[in-house]
TORLO-293437 format. One line per field, with one value per residue (C-alpha): y, z, x; residue number from 1. Coordinates in steps of 0.2 Angstrom, whole numbers. Layout:
BEGIN
v (Y/...);
w (Z/...);
u (X/...);
num (NUM/...);
This chain:
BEGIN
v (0/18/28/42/46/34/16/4/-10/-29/-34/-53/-60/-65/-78/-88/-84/-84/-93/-101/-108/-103/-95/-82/-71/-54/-43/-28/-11/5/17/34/49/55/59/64/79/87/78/85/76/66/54/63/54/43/34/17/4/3/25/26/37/34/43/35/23/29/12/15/27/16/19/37/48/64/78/85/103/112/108/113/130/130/128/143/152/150/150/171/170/155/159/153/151/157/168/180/198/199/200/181/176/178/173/157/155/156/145/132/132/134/119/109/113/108/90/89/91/80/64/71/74/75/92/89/79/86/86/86/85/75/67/54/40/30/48/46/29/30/46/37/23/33/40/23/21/13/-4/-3/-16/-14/-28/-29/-40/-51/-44/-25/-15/-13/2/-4/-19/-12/5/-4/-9/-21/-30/-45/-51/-60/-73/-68/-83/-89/-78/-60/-67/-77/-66/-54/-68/-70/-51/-51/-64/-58/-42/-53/-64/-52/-32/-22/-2/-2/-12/-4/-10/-6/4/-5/-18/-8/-26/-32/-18/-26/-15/-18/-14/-1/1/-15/-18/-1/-9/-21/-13/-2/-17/-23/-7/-3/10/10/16/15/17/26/28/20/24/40/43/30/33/45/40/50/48/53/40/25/28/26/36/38/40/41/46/53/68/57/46/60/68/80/75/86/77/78/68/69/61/65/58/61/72/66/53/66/78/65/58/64/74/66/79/87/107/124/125/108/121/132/138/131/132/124/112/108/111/116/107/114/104/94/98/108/95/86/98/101/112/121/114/108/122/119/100/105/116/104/93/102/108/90/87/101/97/79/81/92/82/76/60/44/50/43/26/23/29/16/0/1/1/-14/-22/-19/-26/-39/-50/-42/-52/-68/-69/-71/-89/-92/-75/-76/-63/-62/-57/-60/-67/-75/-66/-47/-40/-21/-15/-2/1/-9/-28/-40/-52/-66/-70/-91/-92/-77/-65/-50/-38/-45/-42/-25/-18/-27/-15/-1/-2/-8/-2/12/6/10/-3/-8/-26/-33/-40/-20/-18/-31/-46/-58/-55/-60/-75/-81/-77/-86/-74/-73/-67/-54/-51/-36/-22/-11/5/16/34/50/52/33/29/13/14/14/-4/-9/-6/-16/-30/-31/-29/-43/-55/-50/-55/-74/-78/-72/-67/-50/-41/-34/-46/-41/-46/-41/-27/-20/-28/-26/-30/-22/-20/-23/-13/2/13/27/42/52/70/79/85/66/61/51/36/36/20/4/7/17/8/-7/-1/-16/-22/-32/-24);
w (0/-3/13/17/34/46/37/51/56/53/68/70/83/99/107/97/78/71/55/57/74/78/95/92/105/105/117/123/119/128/123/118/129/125/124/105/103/115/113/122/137/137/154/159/176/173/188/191/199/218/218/214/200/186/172/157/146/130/119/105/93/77/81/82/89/99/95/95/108/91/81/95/96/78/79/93/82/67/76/80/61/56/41/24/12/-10/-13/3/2/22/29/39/24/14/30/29/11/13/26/16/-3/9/16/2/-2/17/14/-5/4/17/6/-7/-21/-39/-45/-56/-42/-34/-15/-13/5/12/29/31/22/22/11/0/-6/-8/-19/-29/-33/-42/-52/-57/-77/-81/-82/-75/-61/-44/-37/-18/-5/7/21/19/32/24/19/6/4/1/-10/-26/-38/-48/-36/-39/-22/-20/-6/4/2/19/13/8/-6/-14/-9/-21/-33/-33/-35/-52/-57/-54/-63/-79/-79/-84/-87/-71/-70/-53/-40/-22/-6/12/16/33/43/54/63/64/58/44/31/11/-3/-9/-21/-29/-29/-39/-53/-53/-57/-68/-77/-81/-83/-67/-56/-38/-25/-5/10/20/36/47/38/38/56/57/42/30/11/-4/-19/-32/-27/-24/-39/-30/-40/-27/-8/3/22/37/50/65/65/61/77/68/74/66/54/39/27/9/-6/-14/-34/-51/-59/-77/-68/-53/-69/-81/-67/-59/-45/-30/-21/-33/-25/-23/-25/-38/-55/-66/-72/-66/-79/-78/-90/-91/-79/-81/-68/-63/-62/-48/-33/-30/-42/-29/-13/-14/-1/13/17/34/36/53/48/34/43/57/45/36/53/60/43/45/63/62/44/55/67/67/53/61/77/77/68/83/95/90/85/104/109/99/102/121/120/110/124/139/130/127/145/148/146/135/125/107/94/78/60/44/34/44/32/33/36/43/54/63/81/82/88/89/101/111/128/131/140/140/128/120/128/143/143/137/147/162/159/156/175/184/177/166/150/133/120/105/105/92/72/68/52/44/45/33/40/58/53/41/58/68/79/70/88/89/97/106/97/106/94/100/97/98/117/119/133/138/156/146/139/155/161/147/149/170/167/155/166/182/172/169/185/195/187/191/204/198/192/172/162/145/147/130/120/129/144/159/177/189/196/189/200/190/188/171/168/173/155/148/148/162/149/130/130/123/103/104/117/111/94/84/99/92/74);
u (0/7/6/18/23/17/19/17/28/23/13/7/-5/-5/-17/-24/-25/-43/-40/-23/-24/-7/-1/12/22/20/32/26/32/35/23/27/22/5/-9/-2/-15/-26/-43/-62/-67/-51/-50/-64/-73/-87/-98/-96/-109/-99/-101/-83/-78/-62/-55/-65/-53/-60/-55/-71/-61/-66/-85/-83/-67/-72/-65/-48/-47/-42/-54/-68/-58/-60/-78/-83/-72/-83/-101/-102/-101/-110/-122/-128/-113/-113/-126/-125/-117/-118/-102/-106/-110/-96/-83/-94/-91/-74/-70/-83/-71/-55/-60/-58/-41/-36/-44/-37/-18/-22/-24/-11/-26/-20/-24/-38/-49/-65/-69/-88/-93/-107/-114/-101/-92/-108/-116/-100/-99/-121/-116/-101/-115/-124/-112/-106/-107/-124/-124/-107/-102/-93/-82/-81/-73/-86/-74/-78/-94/-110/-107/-94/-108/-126/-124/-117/-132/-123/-113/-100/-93/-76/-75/-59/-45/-37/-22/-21/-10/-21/-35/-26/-26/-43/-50/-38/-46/-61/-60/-49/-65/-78/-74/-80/-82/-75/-68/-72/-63/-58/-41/-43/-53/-65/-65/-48/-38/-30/-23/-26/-11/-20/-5/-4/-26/-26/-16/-25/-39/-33/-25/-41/-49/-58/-57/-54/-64/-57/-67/-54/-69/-55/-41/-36/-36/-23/-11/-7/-13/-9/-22/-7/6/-7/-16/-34/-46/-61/-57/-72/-72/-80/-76/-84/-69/-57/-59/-73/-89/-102/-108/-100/-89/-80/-79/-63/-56/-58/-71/-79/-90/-96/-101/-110/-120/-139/-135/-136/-148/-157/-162/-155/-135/-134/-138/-136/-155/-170/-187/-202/-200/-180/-165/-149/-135/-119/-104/-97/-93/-108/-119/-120/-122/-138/-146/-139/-121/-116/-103/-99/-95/-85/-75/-70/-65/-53/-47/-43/-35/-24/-19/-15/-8/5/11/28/33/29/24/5/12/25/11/-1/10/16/-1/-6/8/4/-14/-11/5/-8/-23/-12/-8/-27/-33/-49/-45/-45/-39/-49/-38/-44/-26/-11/1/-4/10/2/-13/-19/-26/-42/-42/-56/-55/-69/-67/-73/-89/-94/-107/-96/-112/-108/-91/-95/-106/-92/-79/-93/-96/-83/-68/-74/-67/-78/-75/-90/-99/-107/-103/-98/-109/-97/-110/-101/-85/-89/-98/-84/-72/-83/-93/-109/-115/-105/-85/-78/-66/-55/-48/-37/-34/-22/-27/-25/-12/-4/-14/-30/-23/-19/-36/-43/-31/-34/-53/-52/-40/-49/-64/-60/-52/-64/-81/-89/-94/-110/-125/-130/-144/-150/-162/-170/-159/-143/-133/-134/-130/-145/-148/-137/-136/-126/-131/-132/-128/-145/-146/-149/-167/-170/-181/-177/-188/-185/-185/-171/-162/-161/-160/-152/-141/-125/-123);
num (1/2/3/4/5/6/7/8/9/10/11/12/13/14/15/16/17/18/19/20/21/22/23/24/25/26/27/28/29/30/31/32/33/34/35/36/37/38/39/40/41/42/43/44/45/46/47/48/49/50/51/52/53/54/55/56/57/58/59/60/61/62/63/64/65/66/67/68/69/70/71/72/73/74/75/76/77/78/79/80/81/82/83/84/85/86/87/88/89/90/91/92/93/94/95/96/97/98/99/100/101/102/103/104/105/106/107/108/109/110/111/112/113/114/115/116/117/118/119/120/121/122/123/124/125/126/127/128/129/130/131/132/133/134/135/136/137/138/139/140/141/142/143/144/145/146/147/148/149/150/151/152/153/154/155/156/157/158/159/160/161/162/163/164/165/166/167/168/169/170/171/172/173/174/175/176/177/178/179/180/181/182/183/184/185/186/187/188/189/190/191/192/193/194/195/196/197/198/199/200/201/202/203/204/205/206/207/208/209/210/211/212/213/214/215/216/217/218/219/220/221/222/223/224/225/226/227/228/229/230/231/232/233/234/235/236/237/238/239/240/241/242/243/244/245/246/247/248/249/250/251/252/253/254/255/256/257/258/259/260/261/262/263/264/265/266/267/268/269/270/271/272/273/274/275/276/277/278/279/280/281/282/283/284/285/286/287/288/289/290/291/292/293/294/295/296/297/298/299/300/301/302/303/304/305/306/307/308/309/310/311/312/313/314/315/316/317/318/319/320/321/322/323/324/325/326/327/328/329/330/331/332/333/334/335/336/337/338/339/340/341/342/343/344/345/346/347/348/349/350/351/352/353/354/355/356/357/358/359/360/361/362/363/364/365/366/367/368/369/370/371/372/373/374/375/376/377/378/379/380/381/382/383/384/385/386/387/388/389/390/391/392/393/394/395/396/397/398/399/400/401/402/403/404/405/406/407/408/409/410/411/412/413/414/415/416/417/418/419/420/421/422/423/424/425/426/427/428/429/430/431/432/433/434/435/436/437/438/439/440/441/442/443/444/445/446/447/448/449/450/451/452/453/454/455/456/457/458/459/460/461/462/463/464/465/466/467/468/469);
């Protein structure tokens, strides 16, 4: 895979390998000083179920990352001046508009876009690859791995899907064969597992679609706020993304790559901003970006985004790489010296990964285990199959496994915490009873207080809302 700056070590398993069965060492690491960047609410102190209070562990960055103190900063310094952007001759107006275009220059320079390529923000990275599907050549079909999260899965109307080898070689193997077999318009694939943090060879898998004349689209949700990626070098042609995971959490995302498809296709929103002349019987569209920014832009979202791309594009070279390899690293010997834990990949011989790990823990549910650590030792991790349905069942949880994901506030106590939670966990049980309540596991009673700005009953629709996906 081309990355620049922050390409990450080879890191191998500990515990018990999903697929191959093999138990391999892995020595833990110092961890370098951090946190790397100053992060919102970091270690804040959160209840738990004996009336004790710890700084929260915060080990659910793949989900969604808070944000970075910067880009808050950022934000207060925009909102005195929030207001619609383009067509306004207010002074709010045109500040708003400025910081809106300027913003996609910052996001072009963060993923090393070619010069020609269009940035056209949206809600998220689920938004852009939904947007990219319809702009795909009619008729045209999209090659996908069965490994990738539903939103790499669902959008794609004509959808050929490649069954992932035991290997990443021959998986490889199989997707070139796939796309020599029959001509495909684009083959669309994950920079990263969101399950097990595997990486992709983004390099290589984008000549092999080019080789066969398809394009290449990368679901960079998880990513870019890992490593570095830059569009000219790797040859990818559509990079898709979200601010929620970049430390940007106001809802909006980007769709960056090449511009003939973006212009010949419908707009993806058809309303004020997408045109150029509007009569009753016919209607002239503008060109992309705006073709498919219909409506009033989520201003505030896009500049955060371009914000958090600016600051972590500026920190020092390899700095978040070492960071988060030690991290791993560290979680991945602590876990193998608990018995009945099992770390979940996806090929033996990948050779790079980021910071998310999946891992079971024998005998028990991962809700349970979960919602555990929620409220005895105030660490955050996710439970359930992670949108990636296919993936979990082929790696054996169909129920559901637990994922730890760390980020630039991540420190190696918050590790340790997972680690003791987890061992204290199978020697000795818990101290709390739990029982599956709407849905989900909880403590009974929990007797935690919430902020007195949290509604006291959200009811059971929207607690329990899908548990374990």
């Amino acid at each position: 895979m081309t990355l620049t700056a922050r390409r990450t070590a080879p890191v191998q398993p500990t515990t018990h390998c999903a697929r191959s069965g093999r138990a391999e060492r892995v020595h833990a690491a110092p961890v370098p000083a951090g946190p790397l960047l100053p992060i919102v609410g970091a270690g804040s102190p959160v209840p738990l179920v004996t009336g004790a209070e710890r700084p929260y562990a915060n080990l659910d960055y793949a989900a969604s990352a808070p944000p970075l103190q910067a880009v808050a900063d950022h934000v207060d310094e925009l909102l005195p001046y929030y207001a619609s952007v383009h067509r306004g001759a207010g002074y709010a107006s045109q500040v708003c508009t400025r910081v809106y275009e300027g913003a996609r220059a910052a996001v072009a320079e963060f993923v090393d876009a070619r010069s020609d390529d269009v940035v056209v923000f949206t809600r998220n990275t689920t938004d852009a690859l939904n947007l990219l599907a319809g702009c795909v050549p009619a008729g045209g079909e999209v090659v996908v791995l069965d490994i990738e999260h539903h939103a790499n899965l669902l959008p794609w109307r004509h959808r050929r899907v490649v069954e992932a080898a035991a290997t990443l070689e021959r998986t490889l193997a199989r997707v070139e064969a796939e796309l020599a077999r029959r001509p495909a318009a684009l083959l669309a694939v994950t920079g990263t597992s969101n399950v097990t943090g595997e990486q992709l060879p983004l390099g290589l898998l984008s000549r092999i679609a080019h080789r066969h004349g398809a394009r290449i689209a990368v679901d960079a949700a998880q990513l870019v706020p890992h490593r570095r990626i830059d569009l000219v070098a790797s040859q990818v042609d559509y990079l898709a993304f979200s601010g929620h995971k970049l430390y940007a959490p106001w809802g909006a995302g980007a769709l960056v790559g090449r511009r003939d498809w973006l212009d010949e296709a419908p707009p993806y929103l058809a309303g004020g901003g997408a045109v150029r002349e509007v009569g009753l019987d016919e209607v002239r569209w503008t060109s992309a970006p705006a073709r498919h920014e219909g409506g009033s832009p989520n201003v505030v979202g896009v500049a955060a985004l371009a914000r958090a791309c600016q600051v972590i594009g500026a920190l020092p070279e390899g700095s978040l790489e070492a960071h988060e390899s030690a991290l791993r690293r560290r979680l991945l010997a602590g876990l193998g010296d608990v018995p009945g834990v099992q770390v979940h990949r996806i090929w033996p011989d990948s050779s790079s990964a980021v910071g998310v790990v999946a891992f079971s823990v024998r005998g028990y549910a991962p809700g349970h285990v979960a919602a555990y650590l929620s409220a005895e030792h105030a660490v955050g991790v996710r439970d359930g199959k992670f949108c990636a349905h296919p993936l979990a069942a082929r790696l054996g949880f169909p129920d559901g496994a637990l994922r730890a994901s760390f980020g630039l506030a991540t420190t190696a106590d918050d590790v340790d915490r997972l680690v003791t939670g987890i061992d204290t966990l199978v020697r000795n049980g818990t101290n709390w009873s739990y029982d599956v309540v709407d849905g989900r596991y909880e403590p009974v009673p929990d007797p935690r207080p919430w902020p007195e700005w949290v509604p006291s009953d959200v009811g059971p629709v929207t607690r329990g809302c899908q548990p374990g996906t």
